[in-house]
N, C-alpha and C positions, 0 to 999 in steps of 0.2 A: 850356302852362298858365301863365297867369301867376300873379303873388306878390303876394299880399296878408298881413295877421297873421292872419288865422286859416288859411290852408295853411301858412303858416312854424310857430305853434302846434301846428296836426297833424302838421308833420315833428318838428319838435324833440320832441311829445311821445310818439311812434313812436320816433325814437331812444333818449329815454330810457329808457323800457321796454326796451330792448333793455341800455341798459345797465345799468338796474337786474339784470336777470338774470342775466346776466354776472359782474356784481358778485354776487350770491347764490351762482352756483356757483361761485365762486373762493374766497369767505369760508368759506362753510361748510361746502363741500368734501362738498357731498350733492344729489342731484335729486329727494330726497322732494317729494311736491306735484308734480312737473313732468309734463308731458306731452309726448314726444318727437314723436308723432301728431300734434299739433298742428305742430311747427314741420315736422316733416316736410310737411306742407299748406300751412305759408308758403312754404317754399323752392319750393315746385311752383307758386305762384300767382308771387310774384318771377321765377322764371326765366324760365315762359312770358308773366308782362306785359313783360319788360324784355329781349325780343328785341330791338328796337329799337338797343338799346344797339349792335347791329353794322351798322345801317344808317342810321341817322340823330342828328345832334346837336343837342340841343335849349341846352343851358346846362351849363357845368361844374359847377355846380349839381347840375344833374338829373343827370347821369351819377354824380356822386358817389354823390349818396344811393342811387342805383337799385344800386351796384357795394357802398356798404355792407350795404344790406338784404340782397341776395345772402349776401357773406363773411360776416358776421354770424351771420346762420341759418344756415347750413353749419356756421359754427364752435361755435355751440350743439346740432346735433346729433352732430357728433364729438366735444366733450366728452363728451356722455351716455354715446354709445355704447362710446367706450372707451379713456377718459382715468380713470384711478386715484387718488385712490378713488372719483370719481365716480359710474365705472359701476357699482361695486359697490352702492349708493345706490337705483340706481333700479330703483324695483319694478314691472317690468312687471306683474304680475296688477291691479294698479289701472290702468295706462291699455290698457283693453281696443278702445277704441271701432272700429272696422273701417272704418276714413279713408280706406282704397280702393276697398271695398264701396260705404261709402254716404256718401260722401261724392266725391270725386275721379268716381268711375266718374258716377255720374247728374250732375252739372255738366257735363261732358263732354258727355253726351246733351243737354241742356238745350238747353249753350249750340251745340252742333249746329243742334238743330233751331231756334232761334230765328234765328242766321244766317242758314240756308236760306230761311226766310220774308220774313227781312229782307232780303234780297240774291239768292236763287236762286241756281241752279247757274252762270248765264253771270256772276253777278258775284263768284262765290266766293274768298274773299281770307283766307289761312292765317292771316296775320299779325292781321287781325283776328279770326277764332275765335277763337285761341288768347288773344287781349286779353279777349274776351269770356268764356271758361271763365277765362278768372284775377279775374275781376271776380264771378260766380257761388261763386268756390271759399272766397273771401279772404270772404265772407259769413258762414261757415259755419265757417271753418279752425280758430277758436277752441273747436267744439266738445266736444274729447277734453280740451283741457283744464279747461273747466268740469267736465265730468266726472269726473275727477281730484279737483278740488277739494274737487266735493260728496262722493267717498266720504272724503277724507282729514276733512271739515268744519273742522276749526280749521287755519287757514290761516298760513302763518310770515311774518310781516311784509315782506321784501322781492318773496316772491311774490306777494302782494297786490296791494302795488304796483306791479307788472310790468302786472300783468291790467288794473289800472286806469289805469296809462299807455297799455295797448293801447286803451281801449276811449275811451279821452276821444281819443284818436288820429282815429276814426271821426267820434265826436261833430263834434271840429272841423273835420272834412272837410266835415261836413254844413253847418255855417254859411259857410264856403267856397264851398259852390257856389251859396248862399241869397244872398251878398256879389256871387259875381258874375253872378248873374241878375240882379240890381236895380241892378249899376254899369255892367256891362258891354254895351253897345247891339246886339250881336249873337251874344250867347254861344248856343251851339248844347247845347239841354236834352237828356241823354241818362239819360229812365227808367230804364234797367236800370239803373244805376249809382245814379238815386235809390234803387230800392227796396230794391235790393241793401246800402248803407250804412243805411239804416234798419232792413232786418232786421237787420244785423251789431250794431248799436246794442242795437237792443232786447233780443238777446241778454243782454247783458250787464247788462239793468237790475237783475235780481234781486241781482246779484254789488255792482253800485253801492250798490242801496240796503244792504245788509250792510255792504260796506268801511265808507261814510260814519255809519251807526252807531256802530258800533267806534271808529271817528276820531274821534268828538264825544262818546262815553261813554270813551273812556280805556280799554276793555277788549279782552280776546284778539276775534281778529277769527275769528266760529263762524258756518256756515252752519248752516241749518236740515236735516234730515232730512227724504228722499225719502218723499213720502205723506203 
């Protein structure tokens, strides 16, 4: 993939969230608001896109960041789980959402059967399934913790910003590929992945338009109630 500013925007701003969070759970030494579900669903989309990582080298670049996103979200679910006081913090009855039920398990099928149609059994290639349900999952992954969010509704400021480093992440992924469709003379259009970053976007508009409120009234950042 090549580099242009709006991919280097998407990674940096992908890292950042990561580090804002990071930074959240070290500060304030709690994972109220968090949702492990969720990252437990990055870490499974990371692993299985960045197989790769054992068979081919693209840019020390690209291995970096693919080797951070990995440690990274590992090391945010080990804090949770049971780093002190941390894990004492986090309230499981709030992130309920069943991220292998209905999430993980049907991408999986999805991205199965979409394979198959698209390739058939004489062309079947693991390495791309498996790219293909991490592109399906990372749609969606942020699920549990919206969810999270809406039942806590007032939101603690660096978490906030986490969600919305993630999601402006997508956003600029989107102008990325909009940049190199129109520079690039042979770049090769691949829909799932359009539609896939645009659901994962829209997701997140409700949460947008909230932060950005709060940001420009100066006040606690409250979502609205379910119904």
């Amino acid at each position: 993939m090549s580099m242009n500013i709006f991919r280097l925007a998407g990674d940096m701003s992908h890292v950042f969230s990561i580090i804002v969070l990071l930074l959240r759970l070290r500060v304030a030494k709690n994972a109220q608001g968090i949702s492990i579900r969720t990252h437990e669903l990055f870490l499974l989309v990371f692993v299985t896109r960045y197989l790769d990582l054992f068979t081919t080298f693209y840019s020390v670049y690209n291995s970096v960041m693919k080797i951070l996103y990995i440690g990274s979200t590992a090391s945010i679910i080990y804090t949770i789980k049971f780093q002190e006081p941390i894990k004492s913090t986090f309230d499981k009855s709030q992130d309920t959402f069943l991220h292998w039920k209905f999430a993980a398990a049907p991408c999986a099928v999805i991205a199965l059967l979409t394979h198959l149609i698209g390739s058939g059994f004489s062309d079947f290639d693991f390495m791309e399934l498996v790219w293909t349900f991490s592109i399906y999952l990372e749609a969606i992954a942020i699920l549990p913790q919206l969810i999270v969010l809406q039942r806590y509704r007032e939101v603690e400021n660096l978490t906030g910003n986490y969600v919305f480093f993630m999601g402006s992440y997508r956003f600029l992924y989107i102008l990325n590929w909009i940049y190199r469709a129109h520079t690039e003379p042979h770049y090769k259009h691949h829909w799932v992945v359009y539609f896939c970053g645009v659901l994962q976007t829209l997701l997140y508009a409700d949460f947008f338009y909230y932060y950005l409120k709060s940001k420009s009234q100066g006040g606690k950042f409250t979502l609205p109630t379910a119904g």
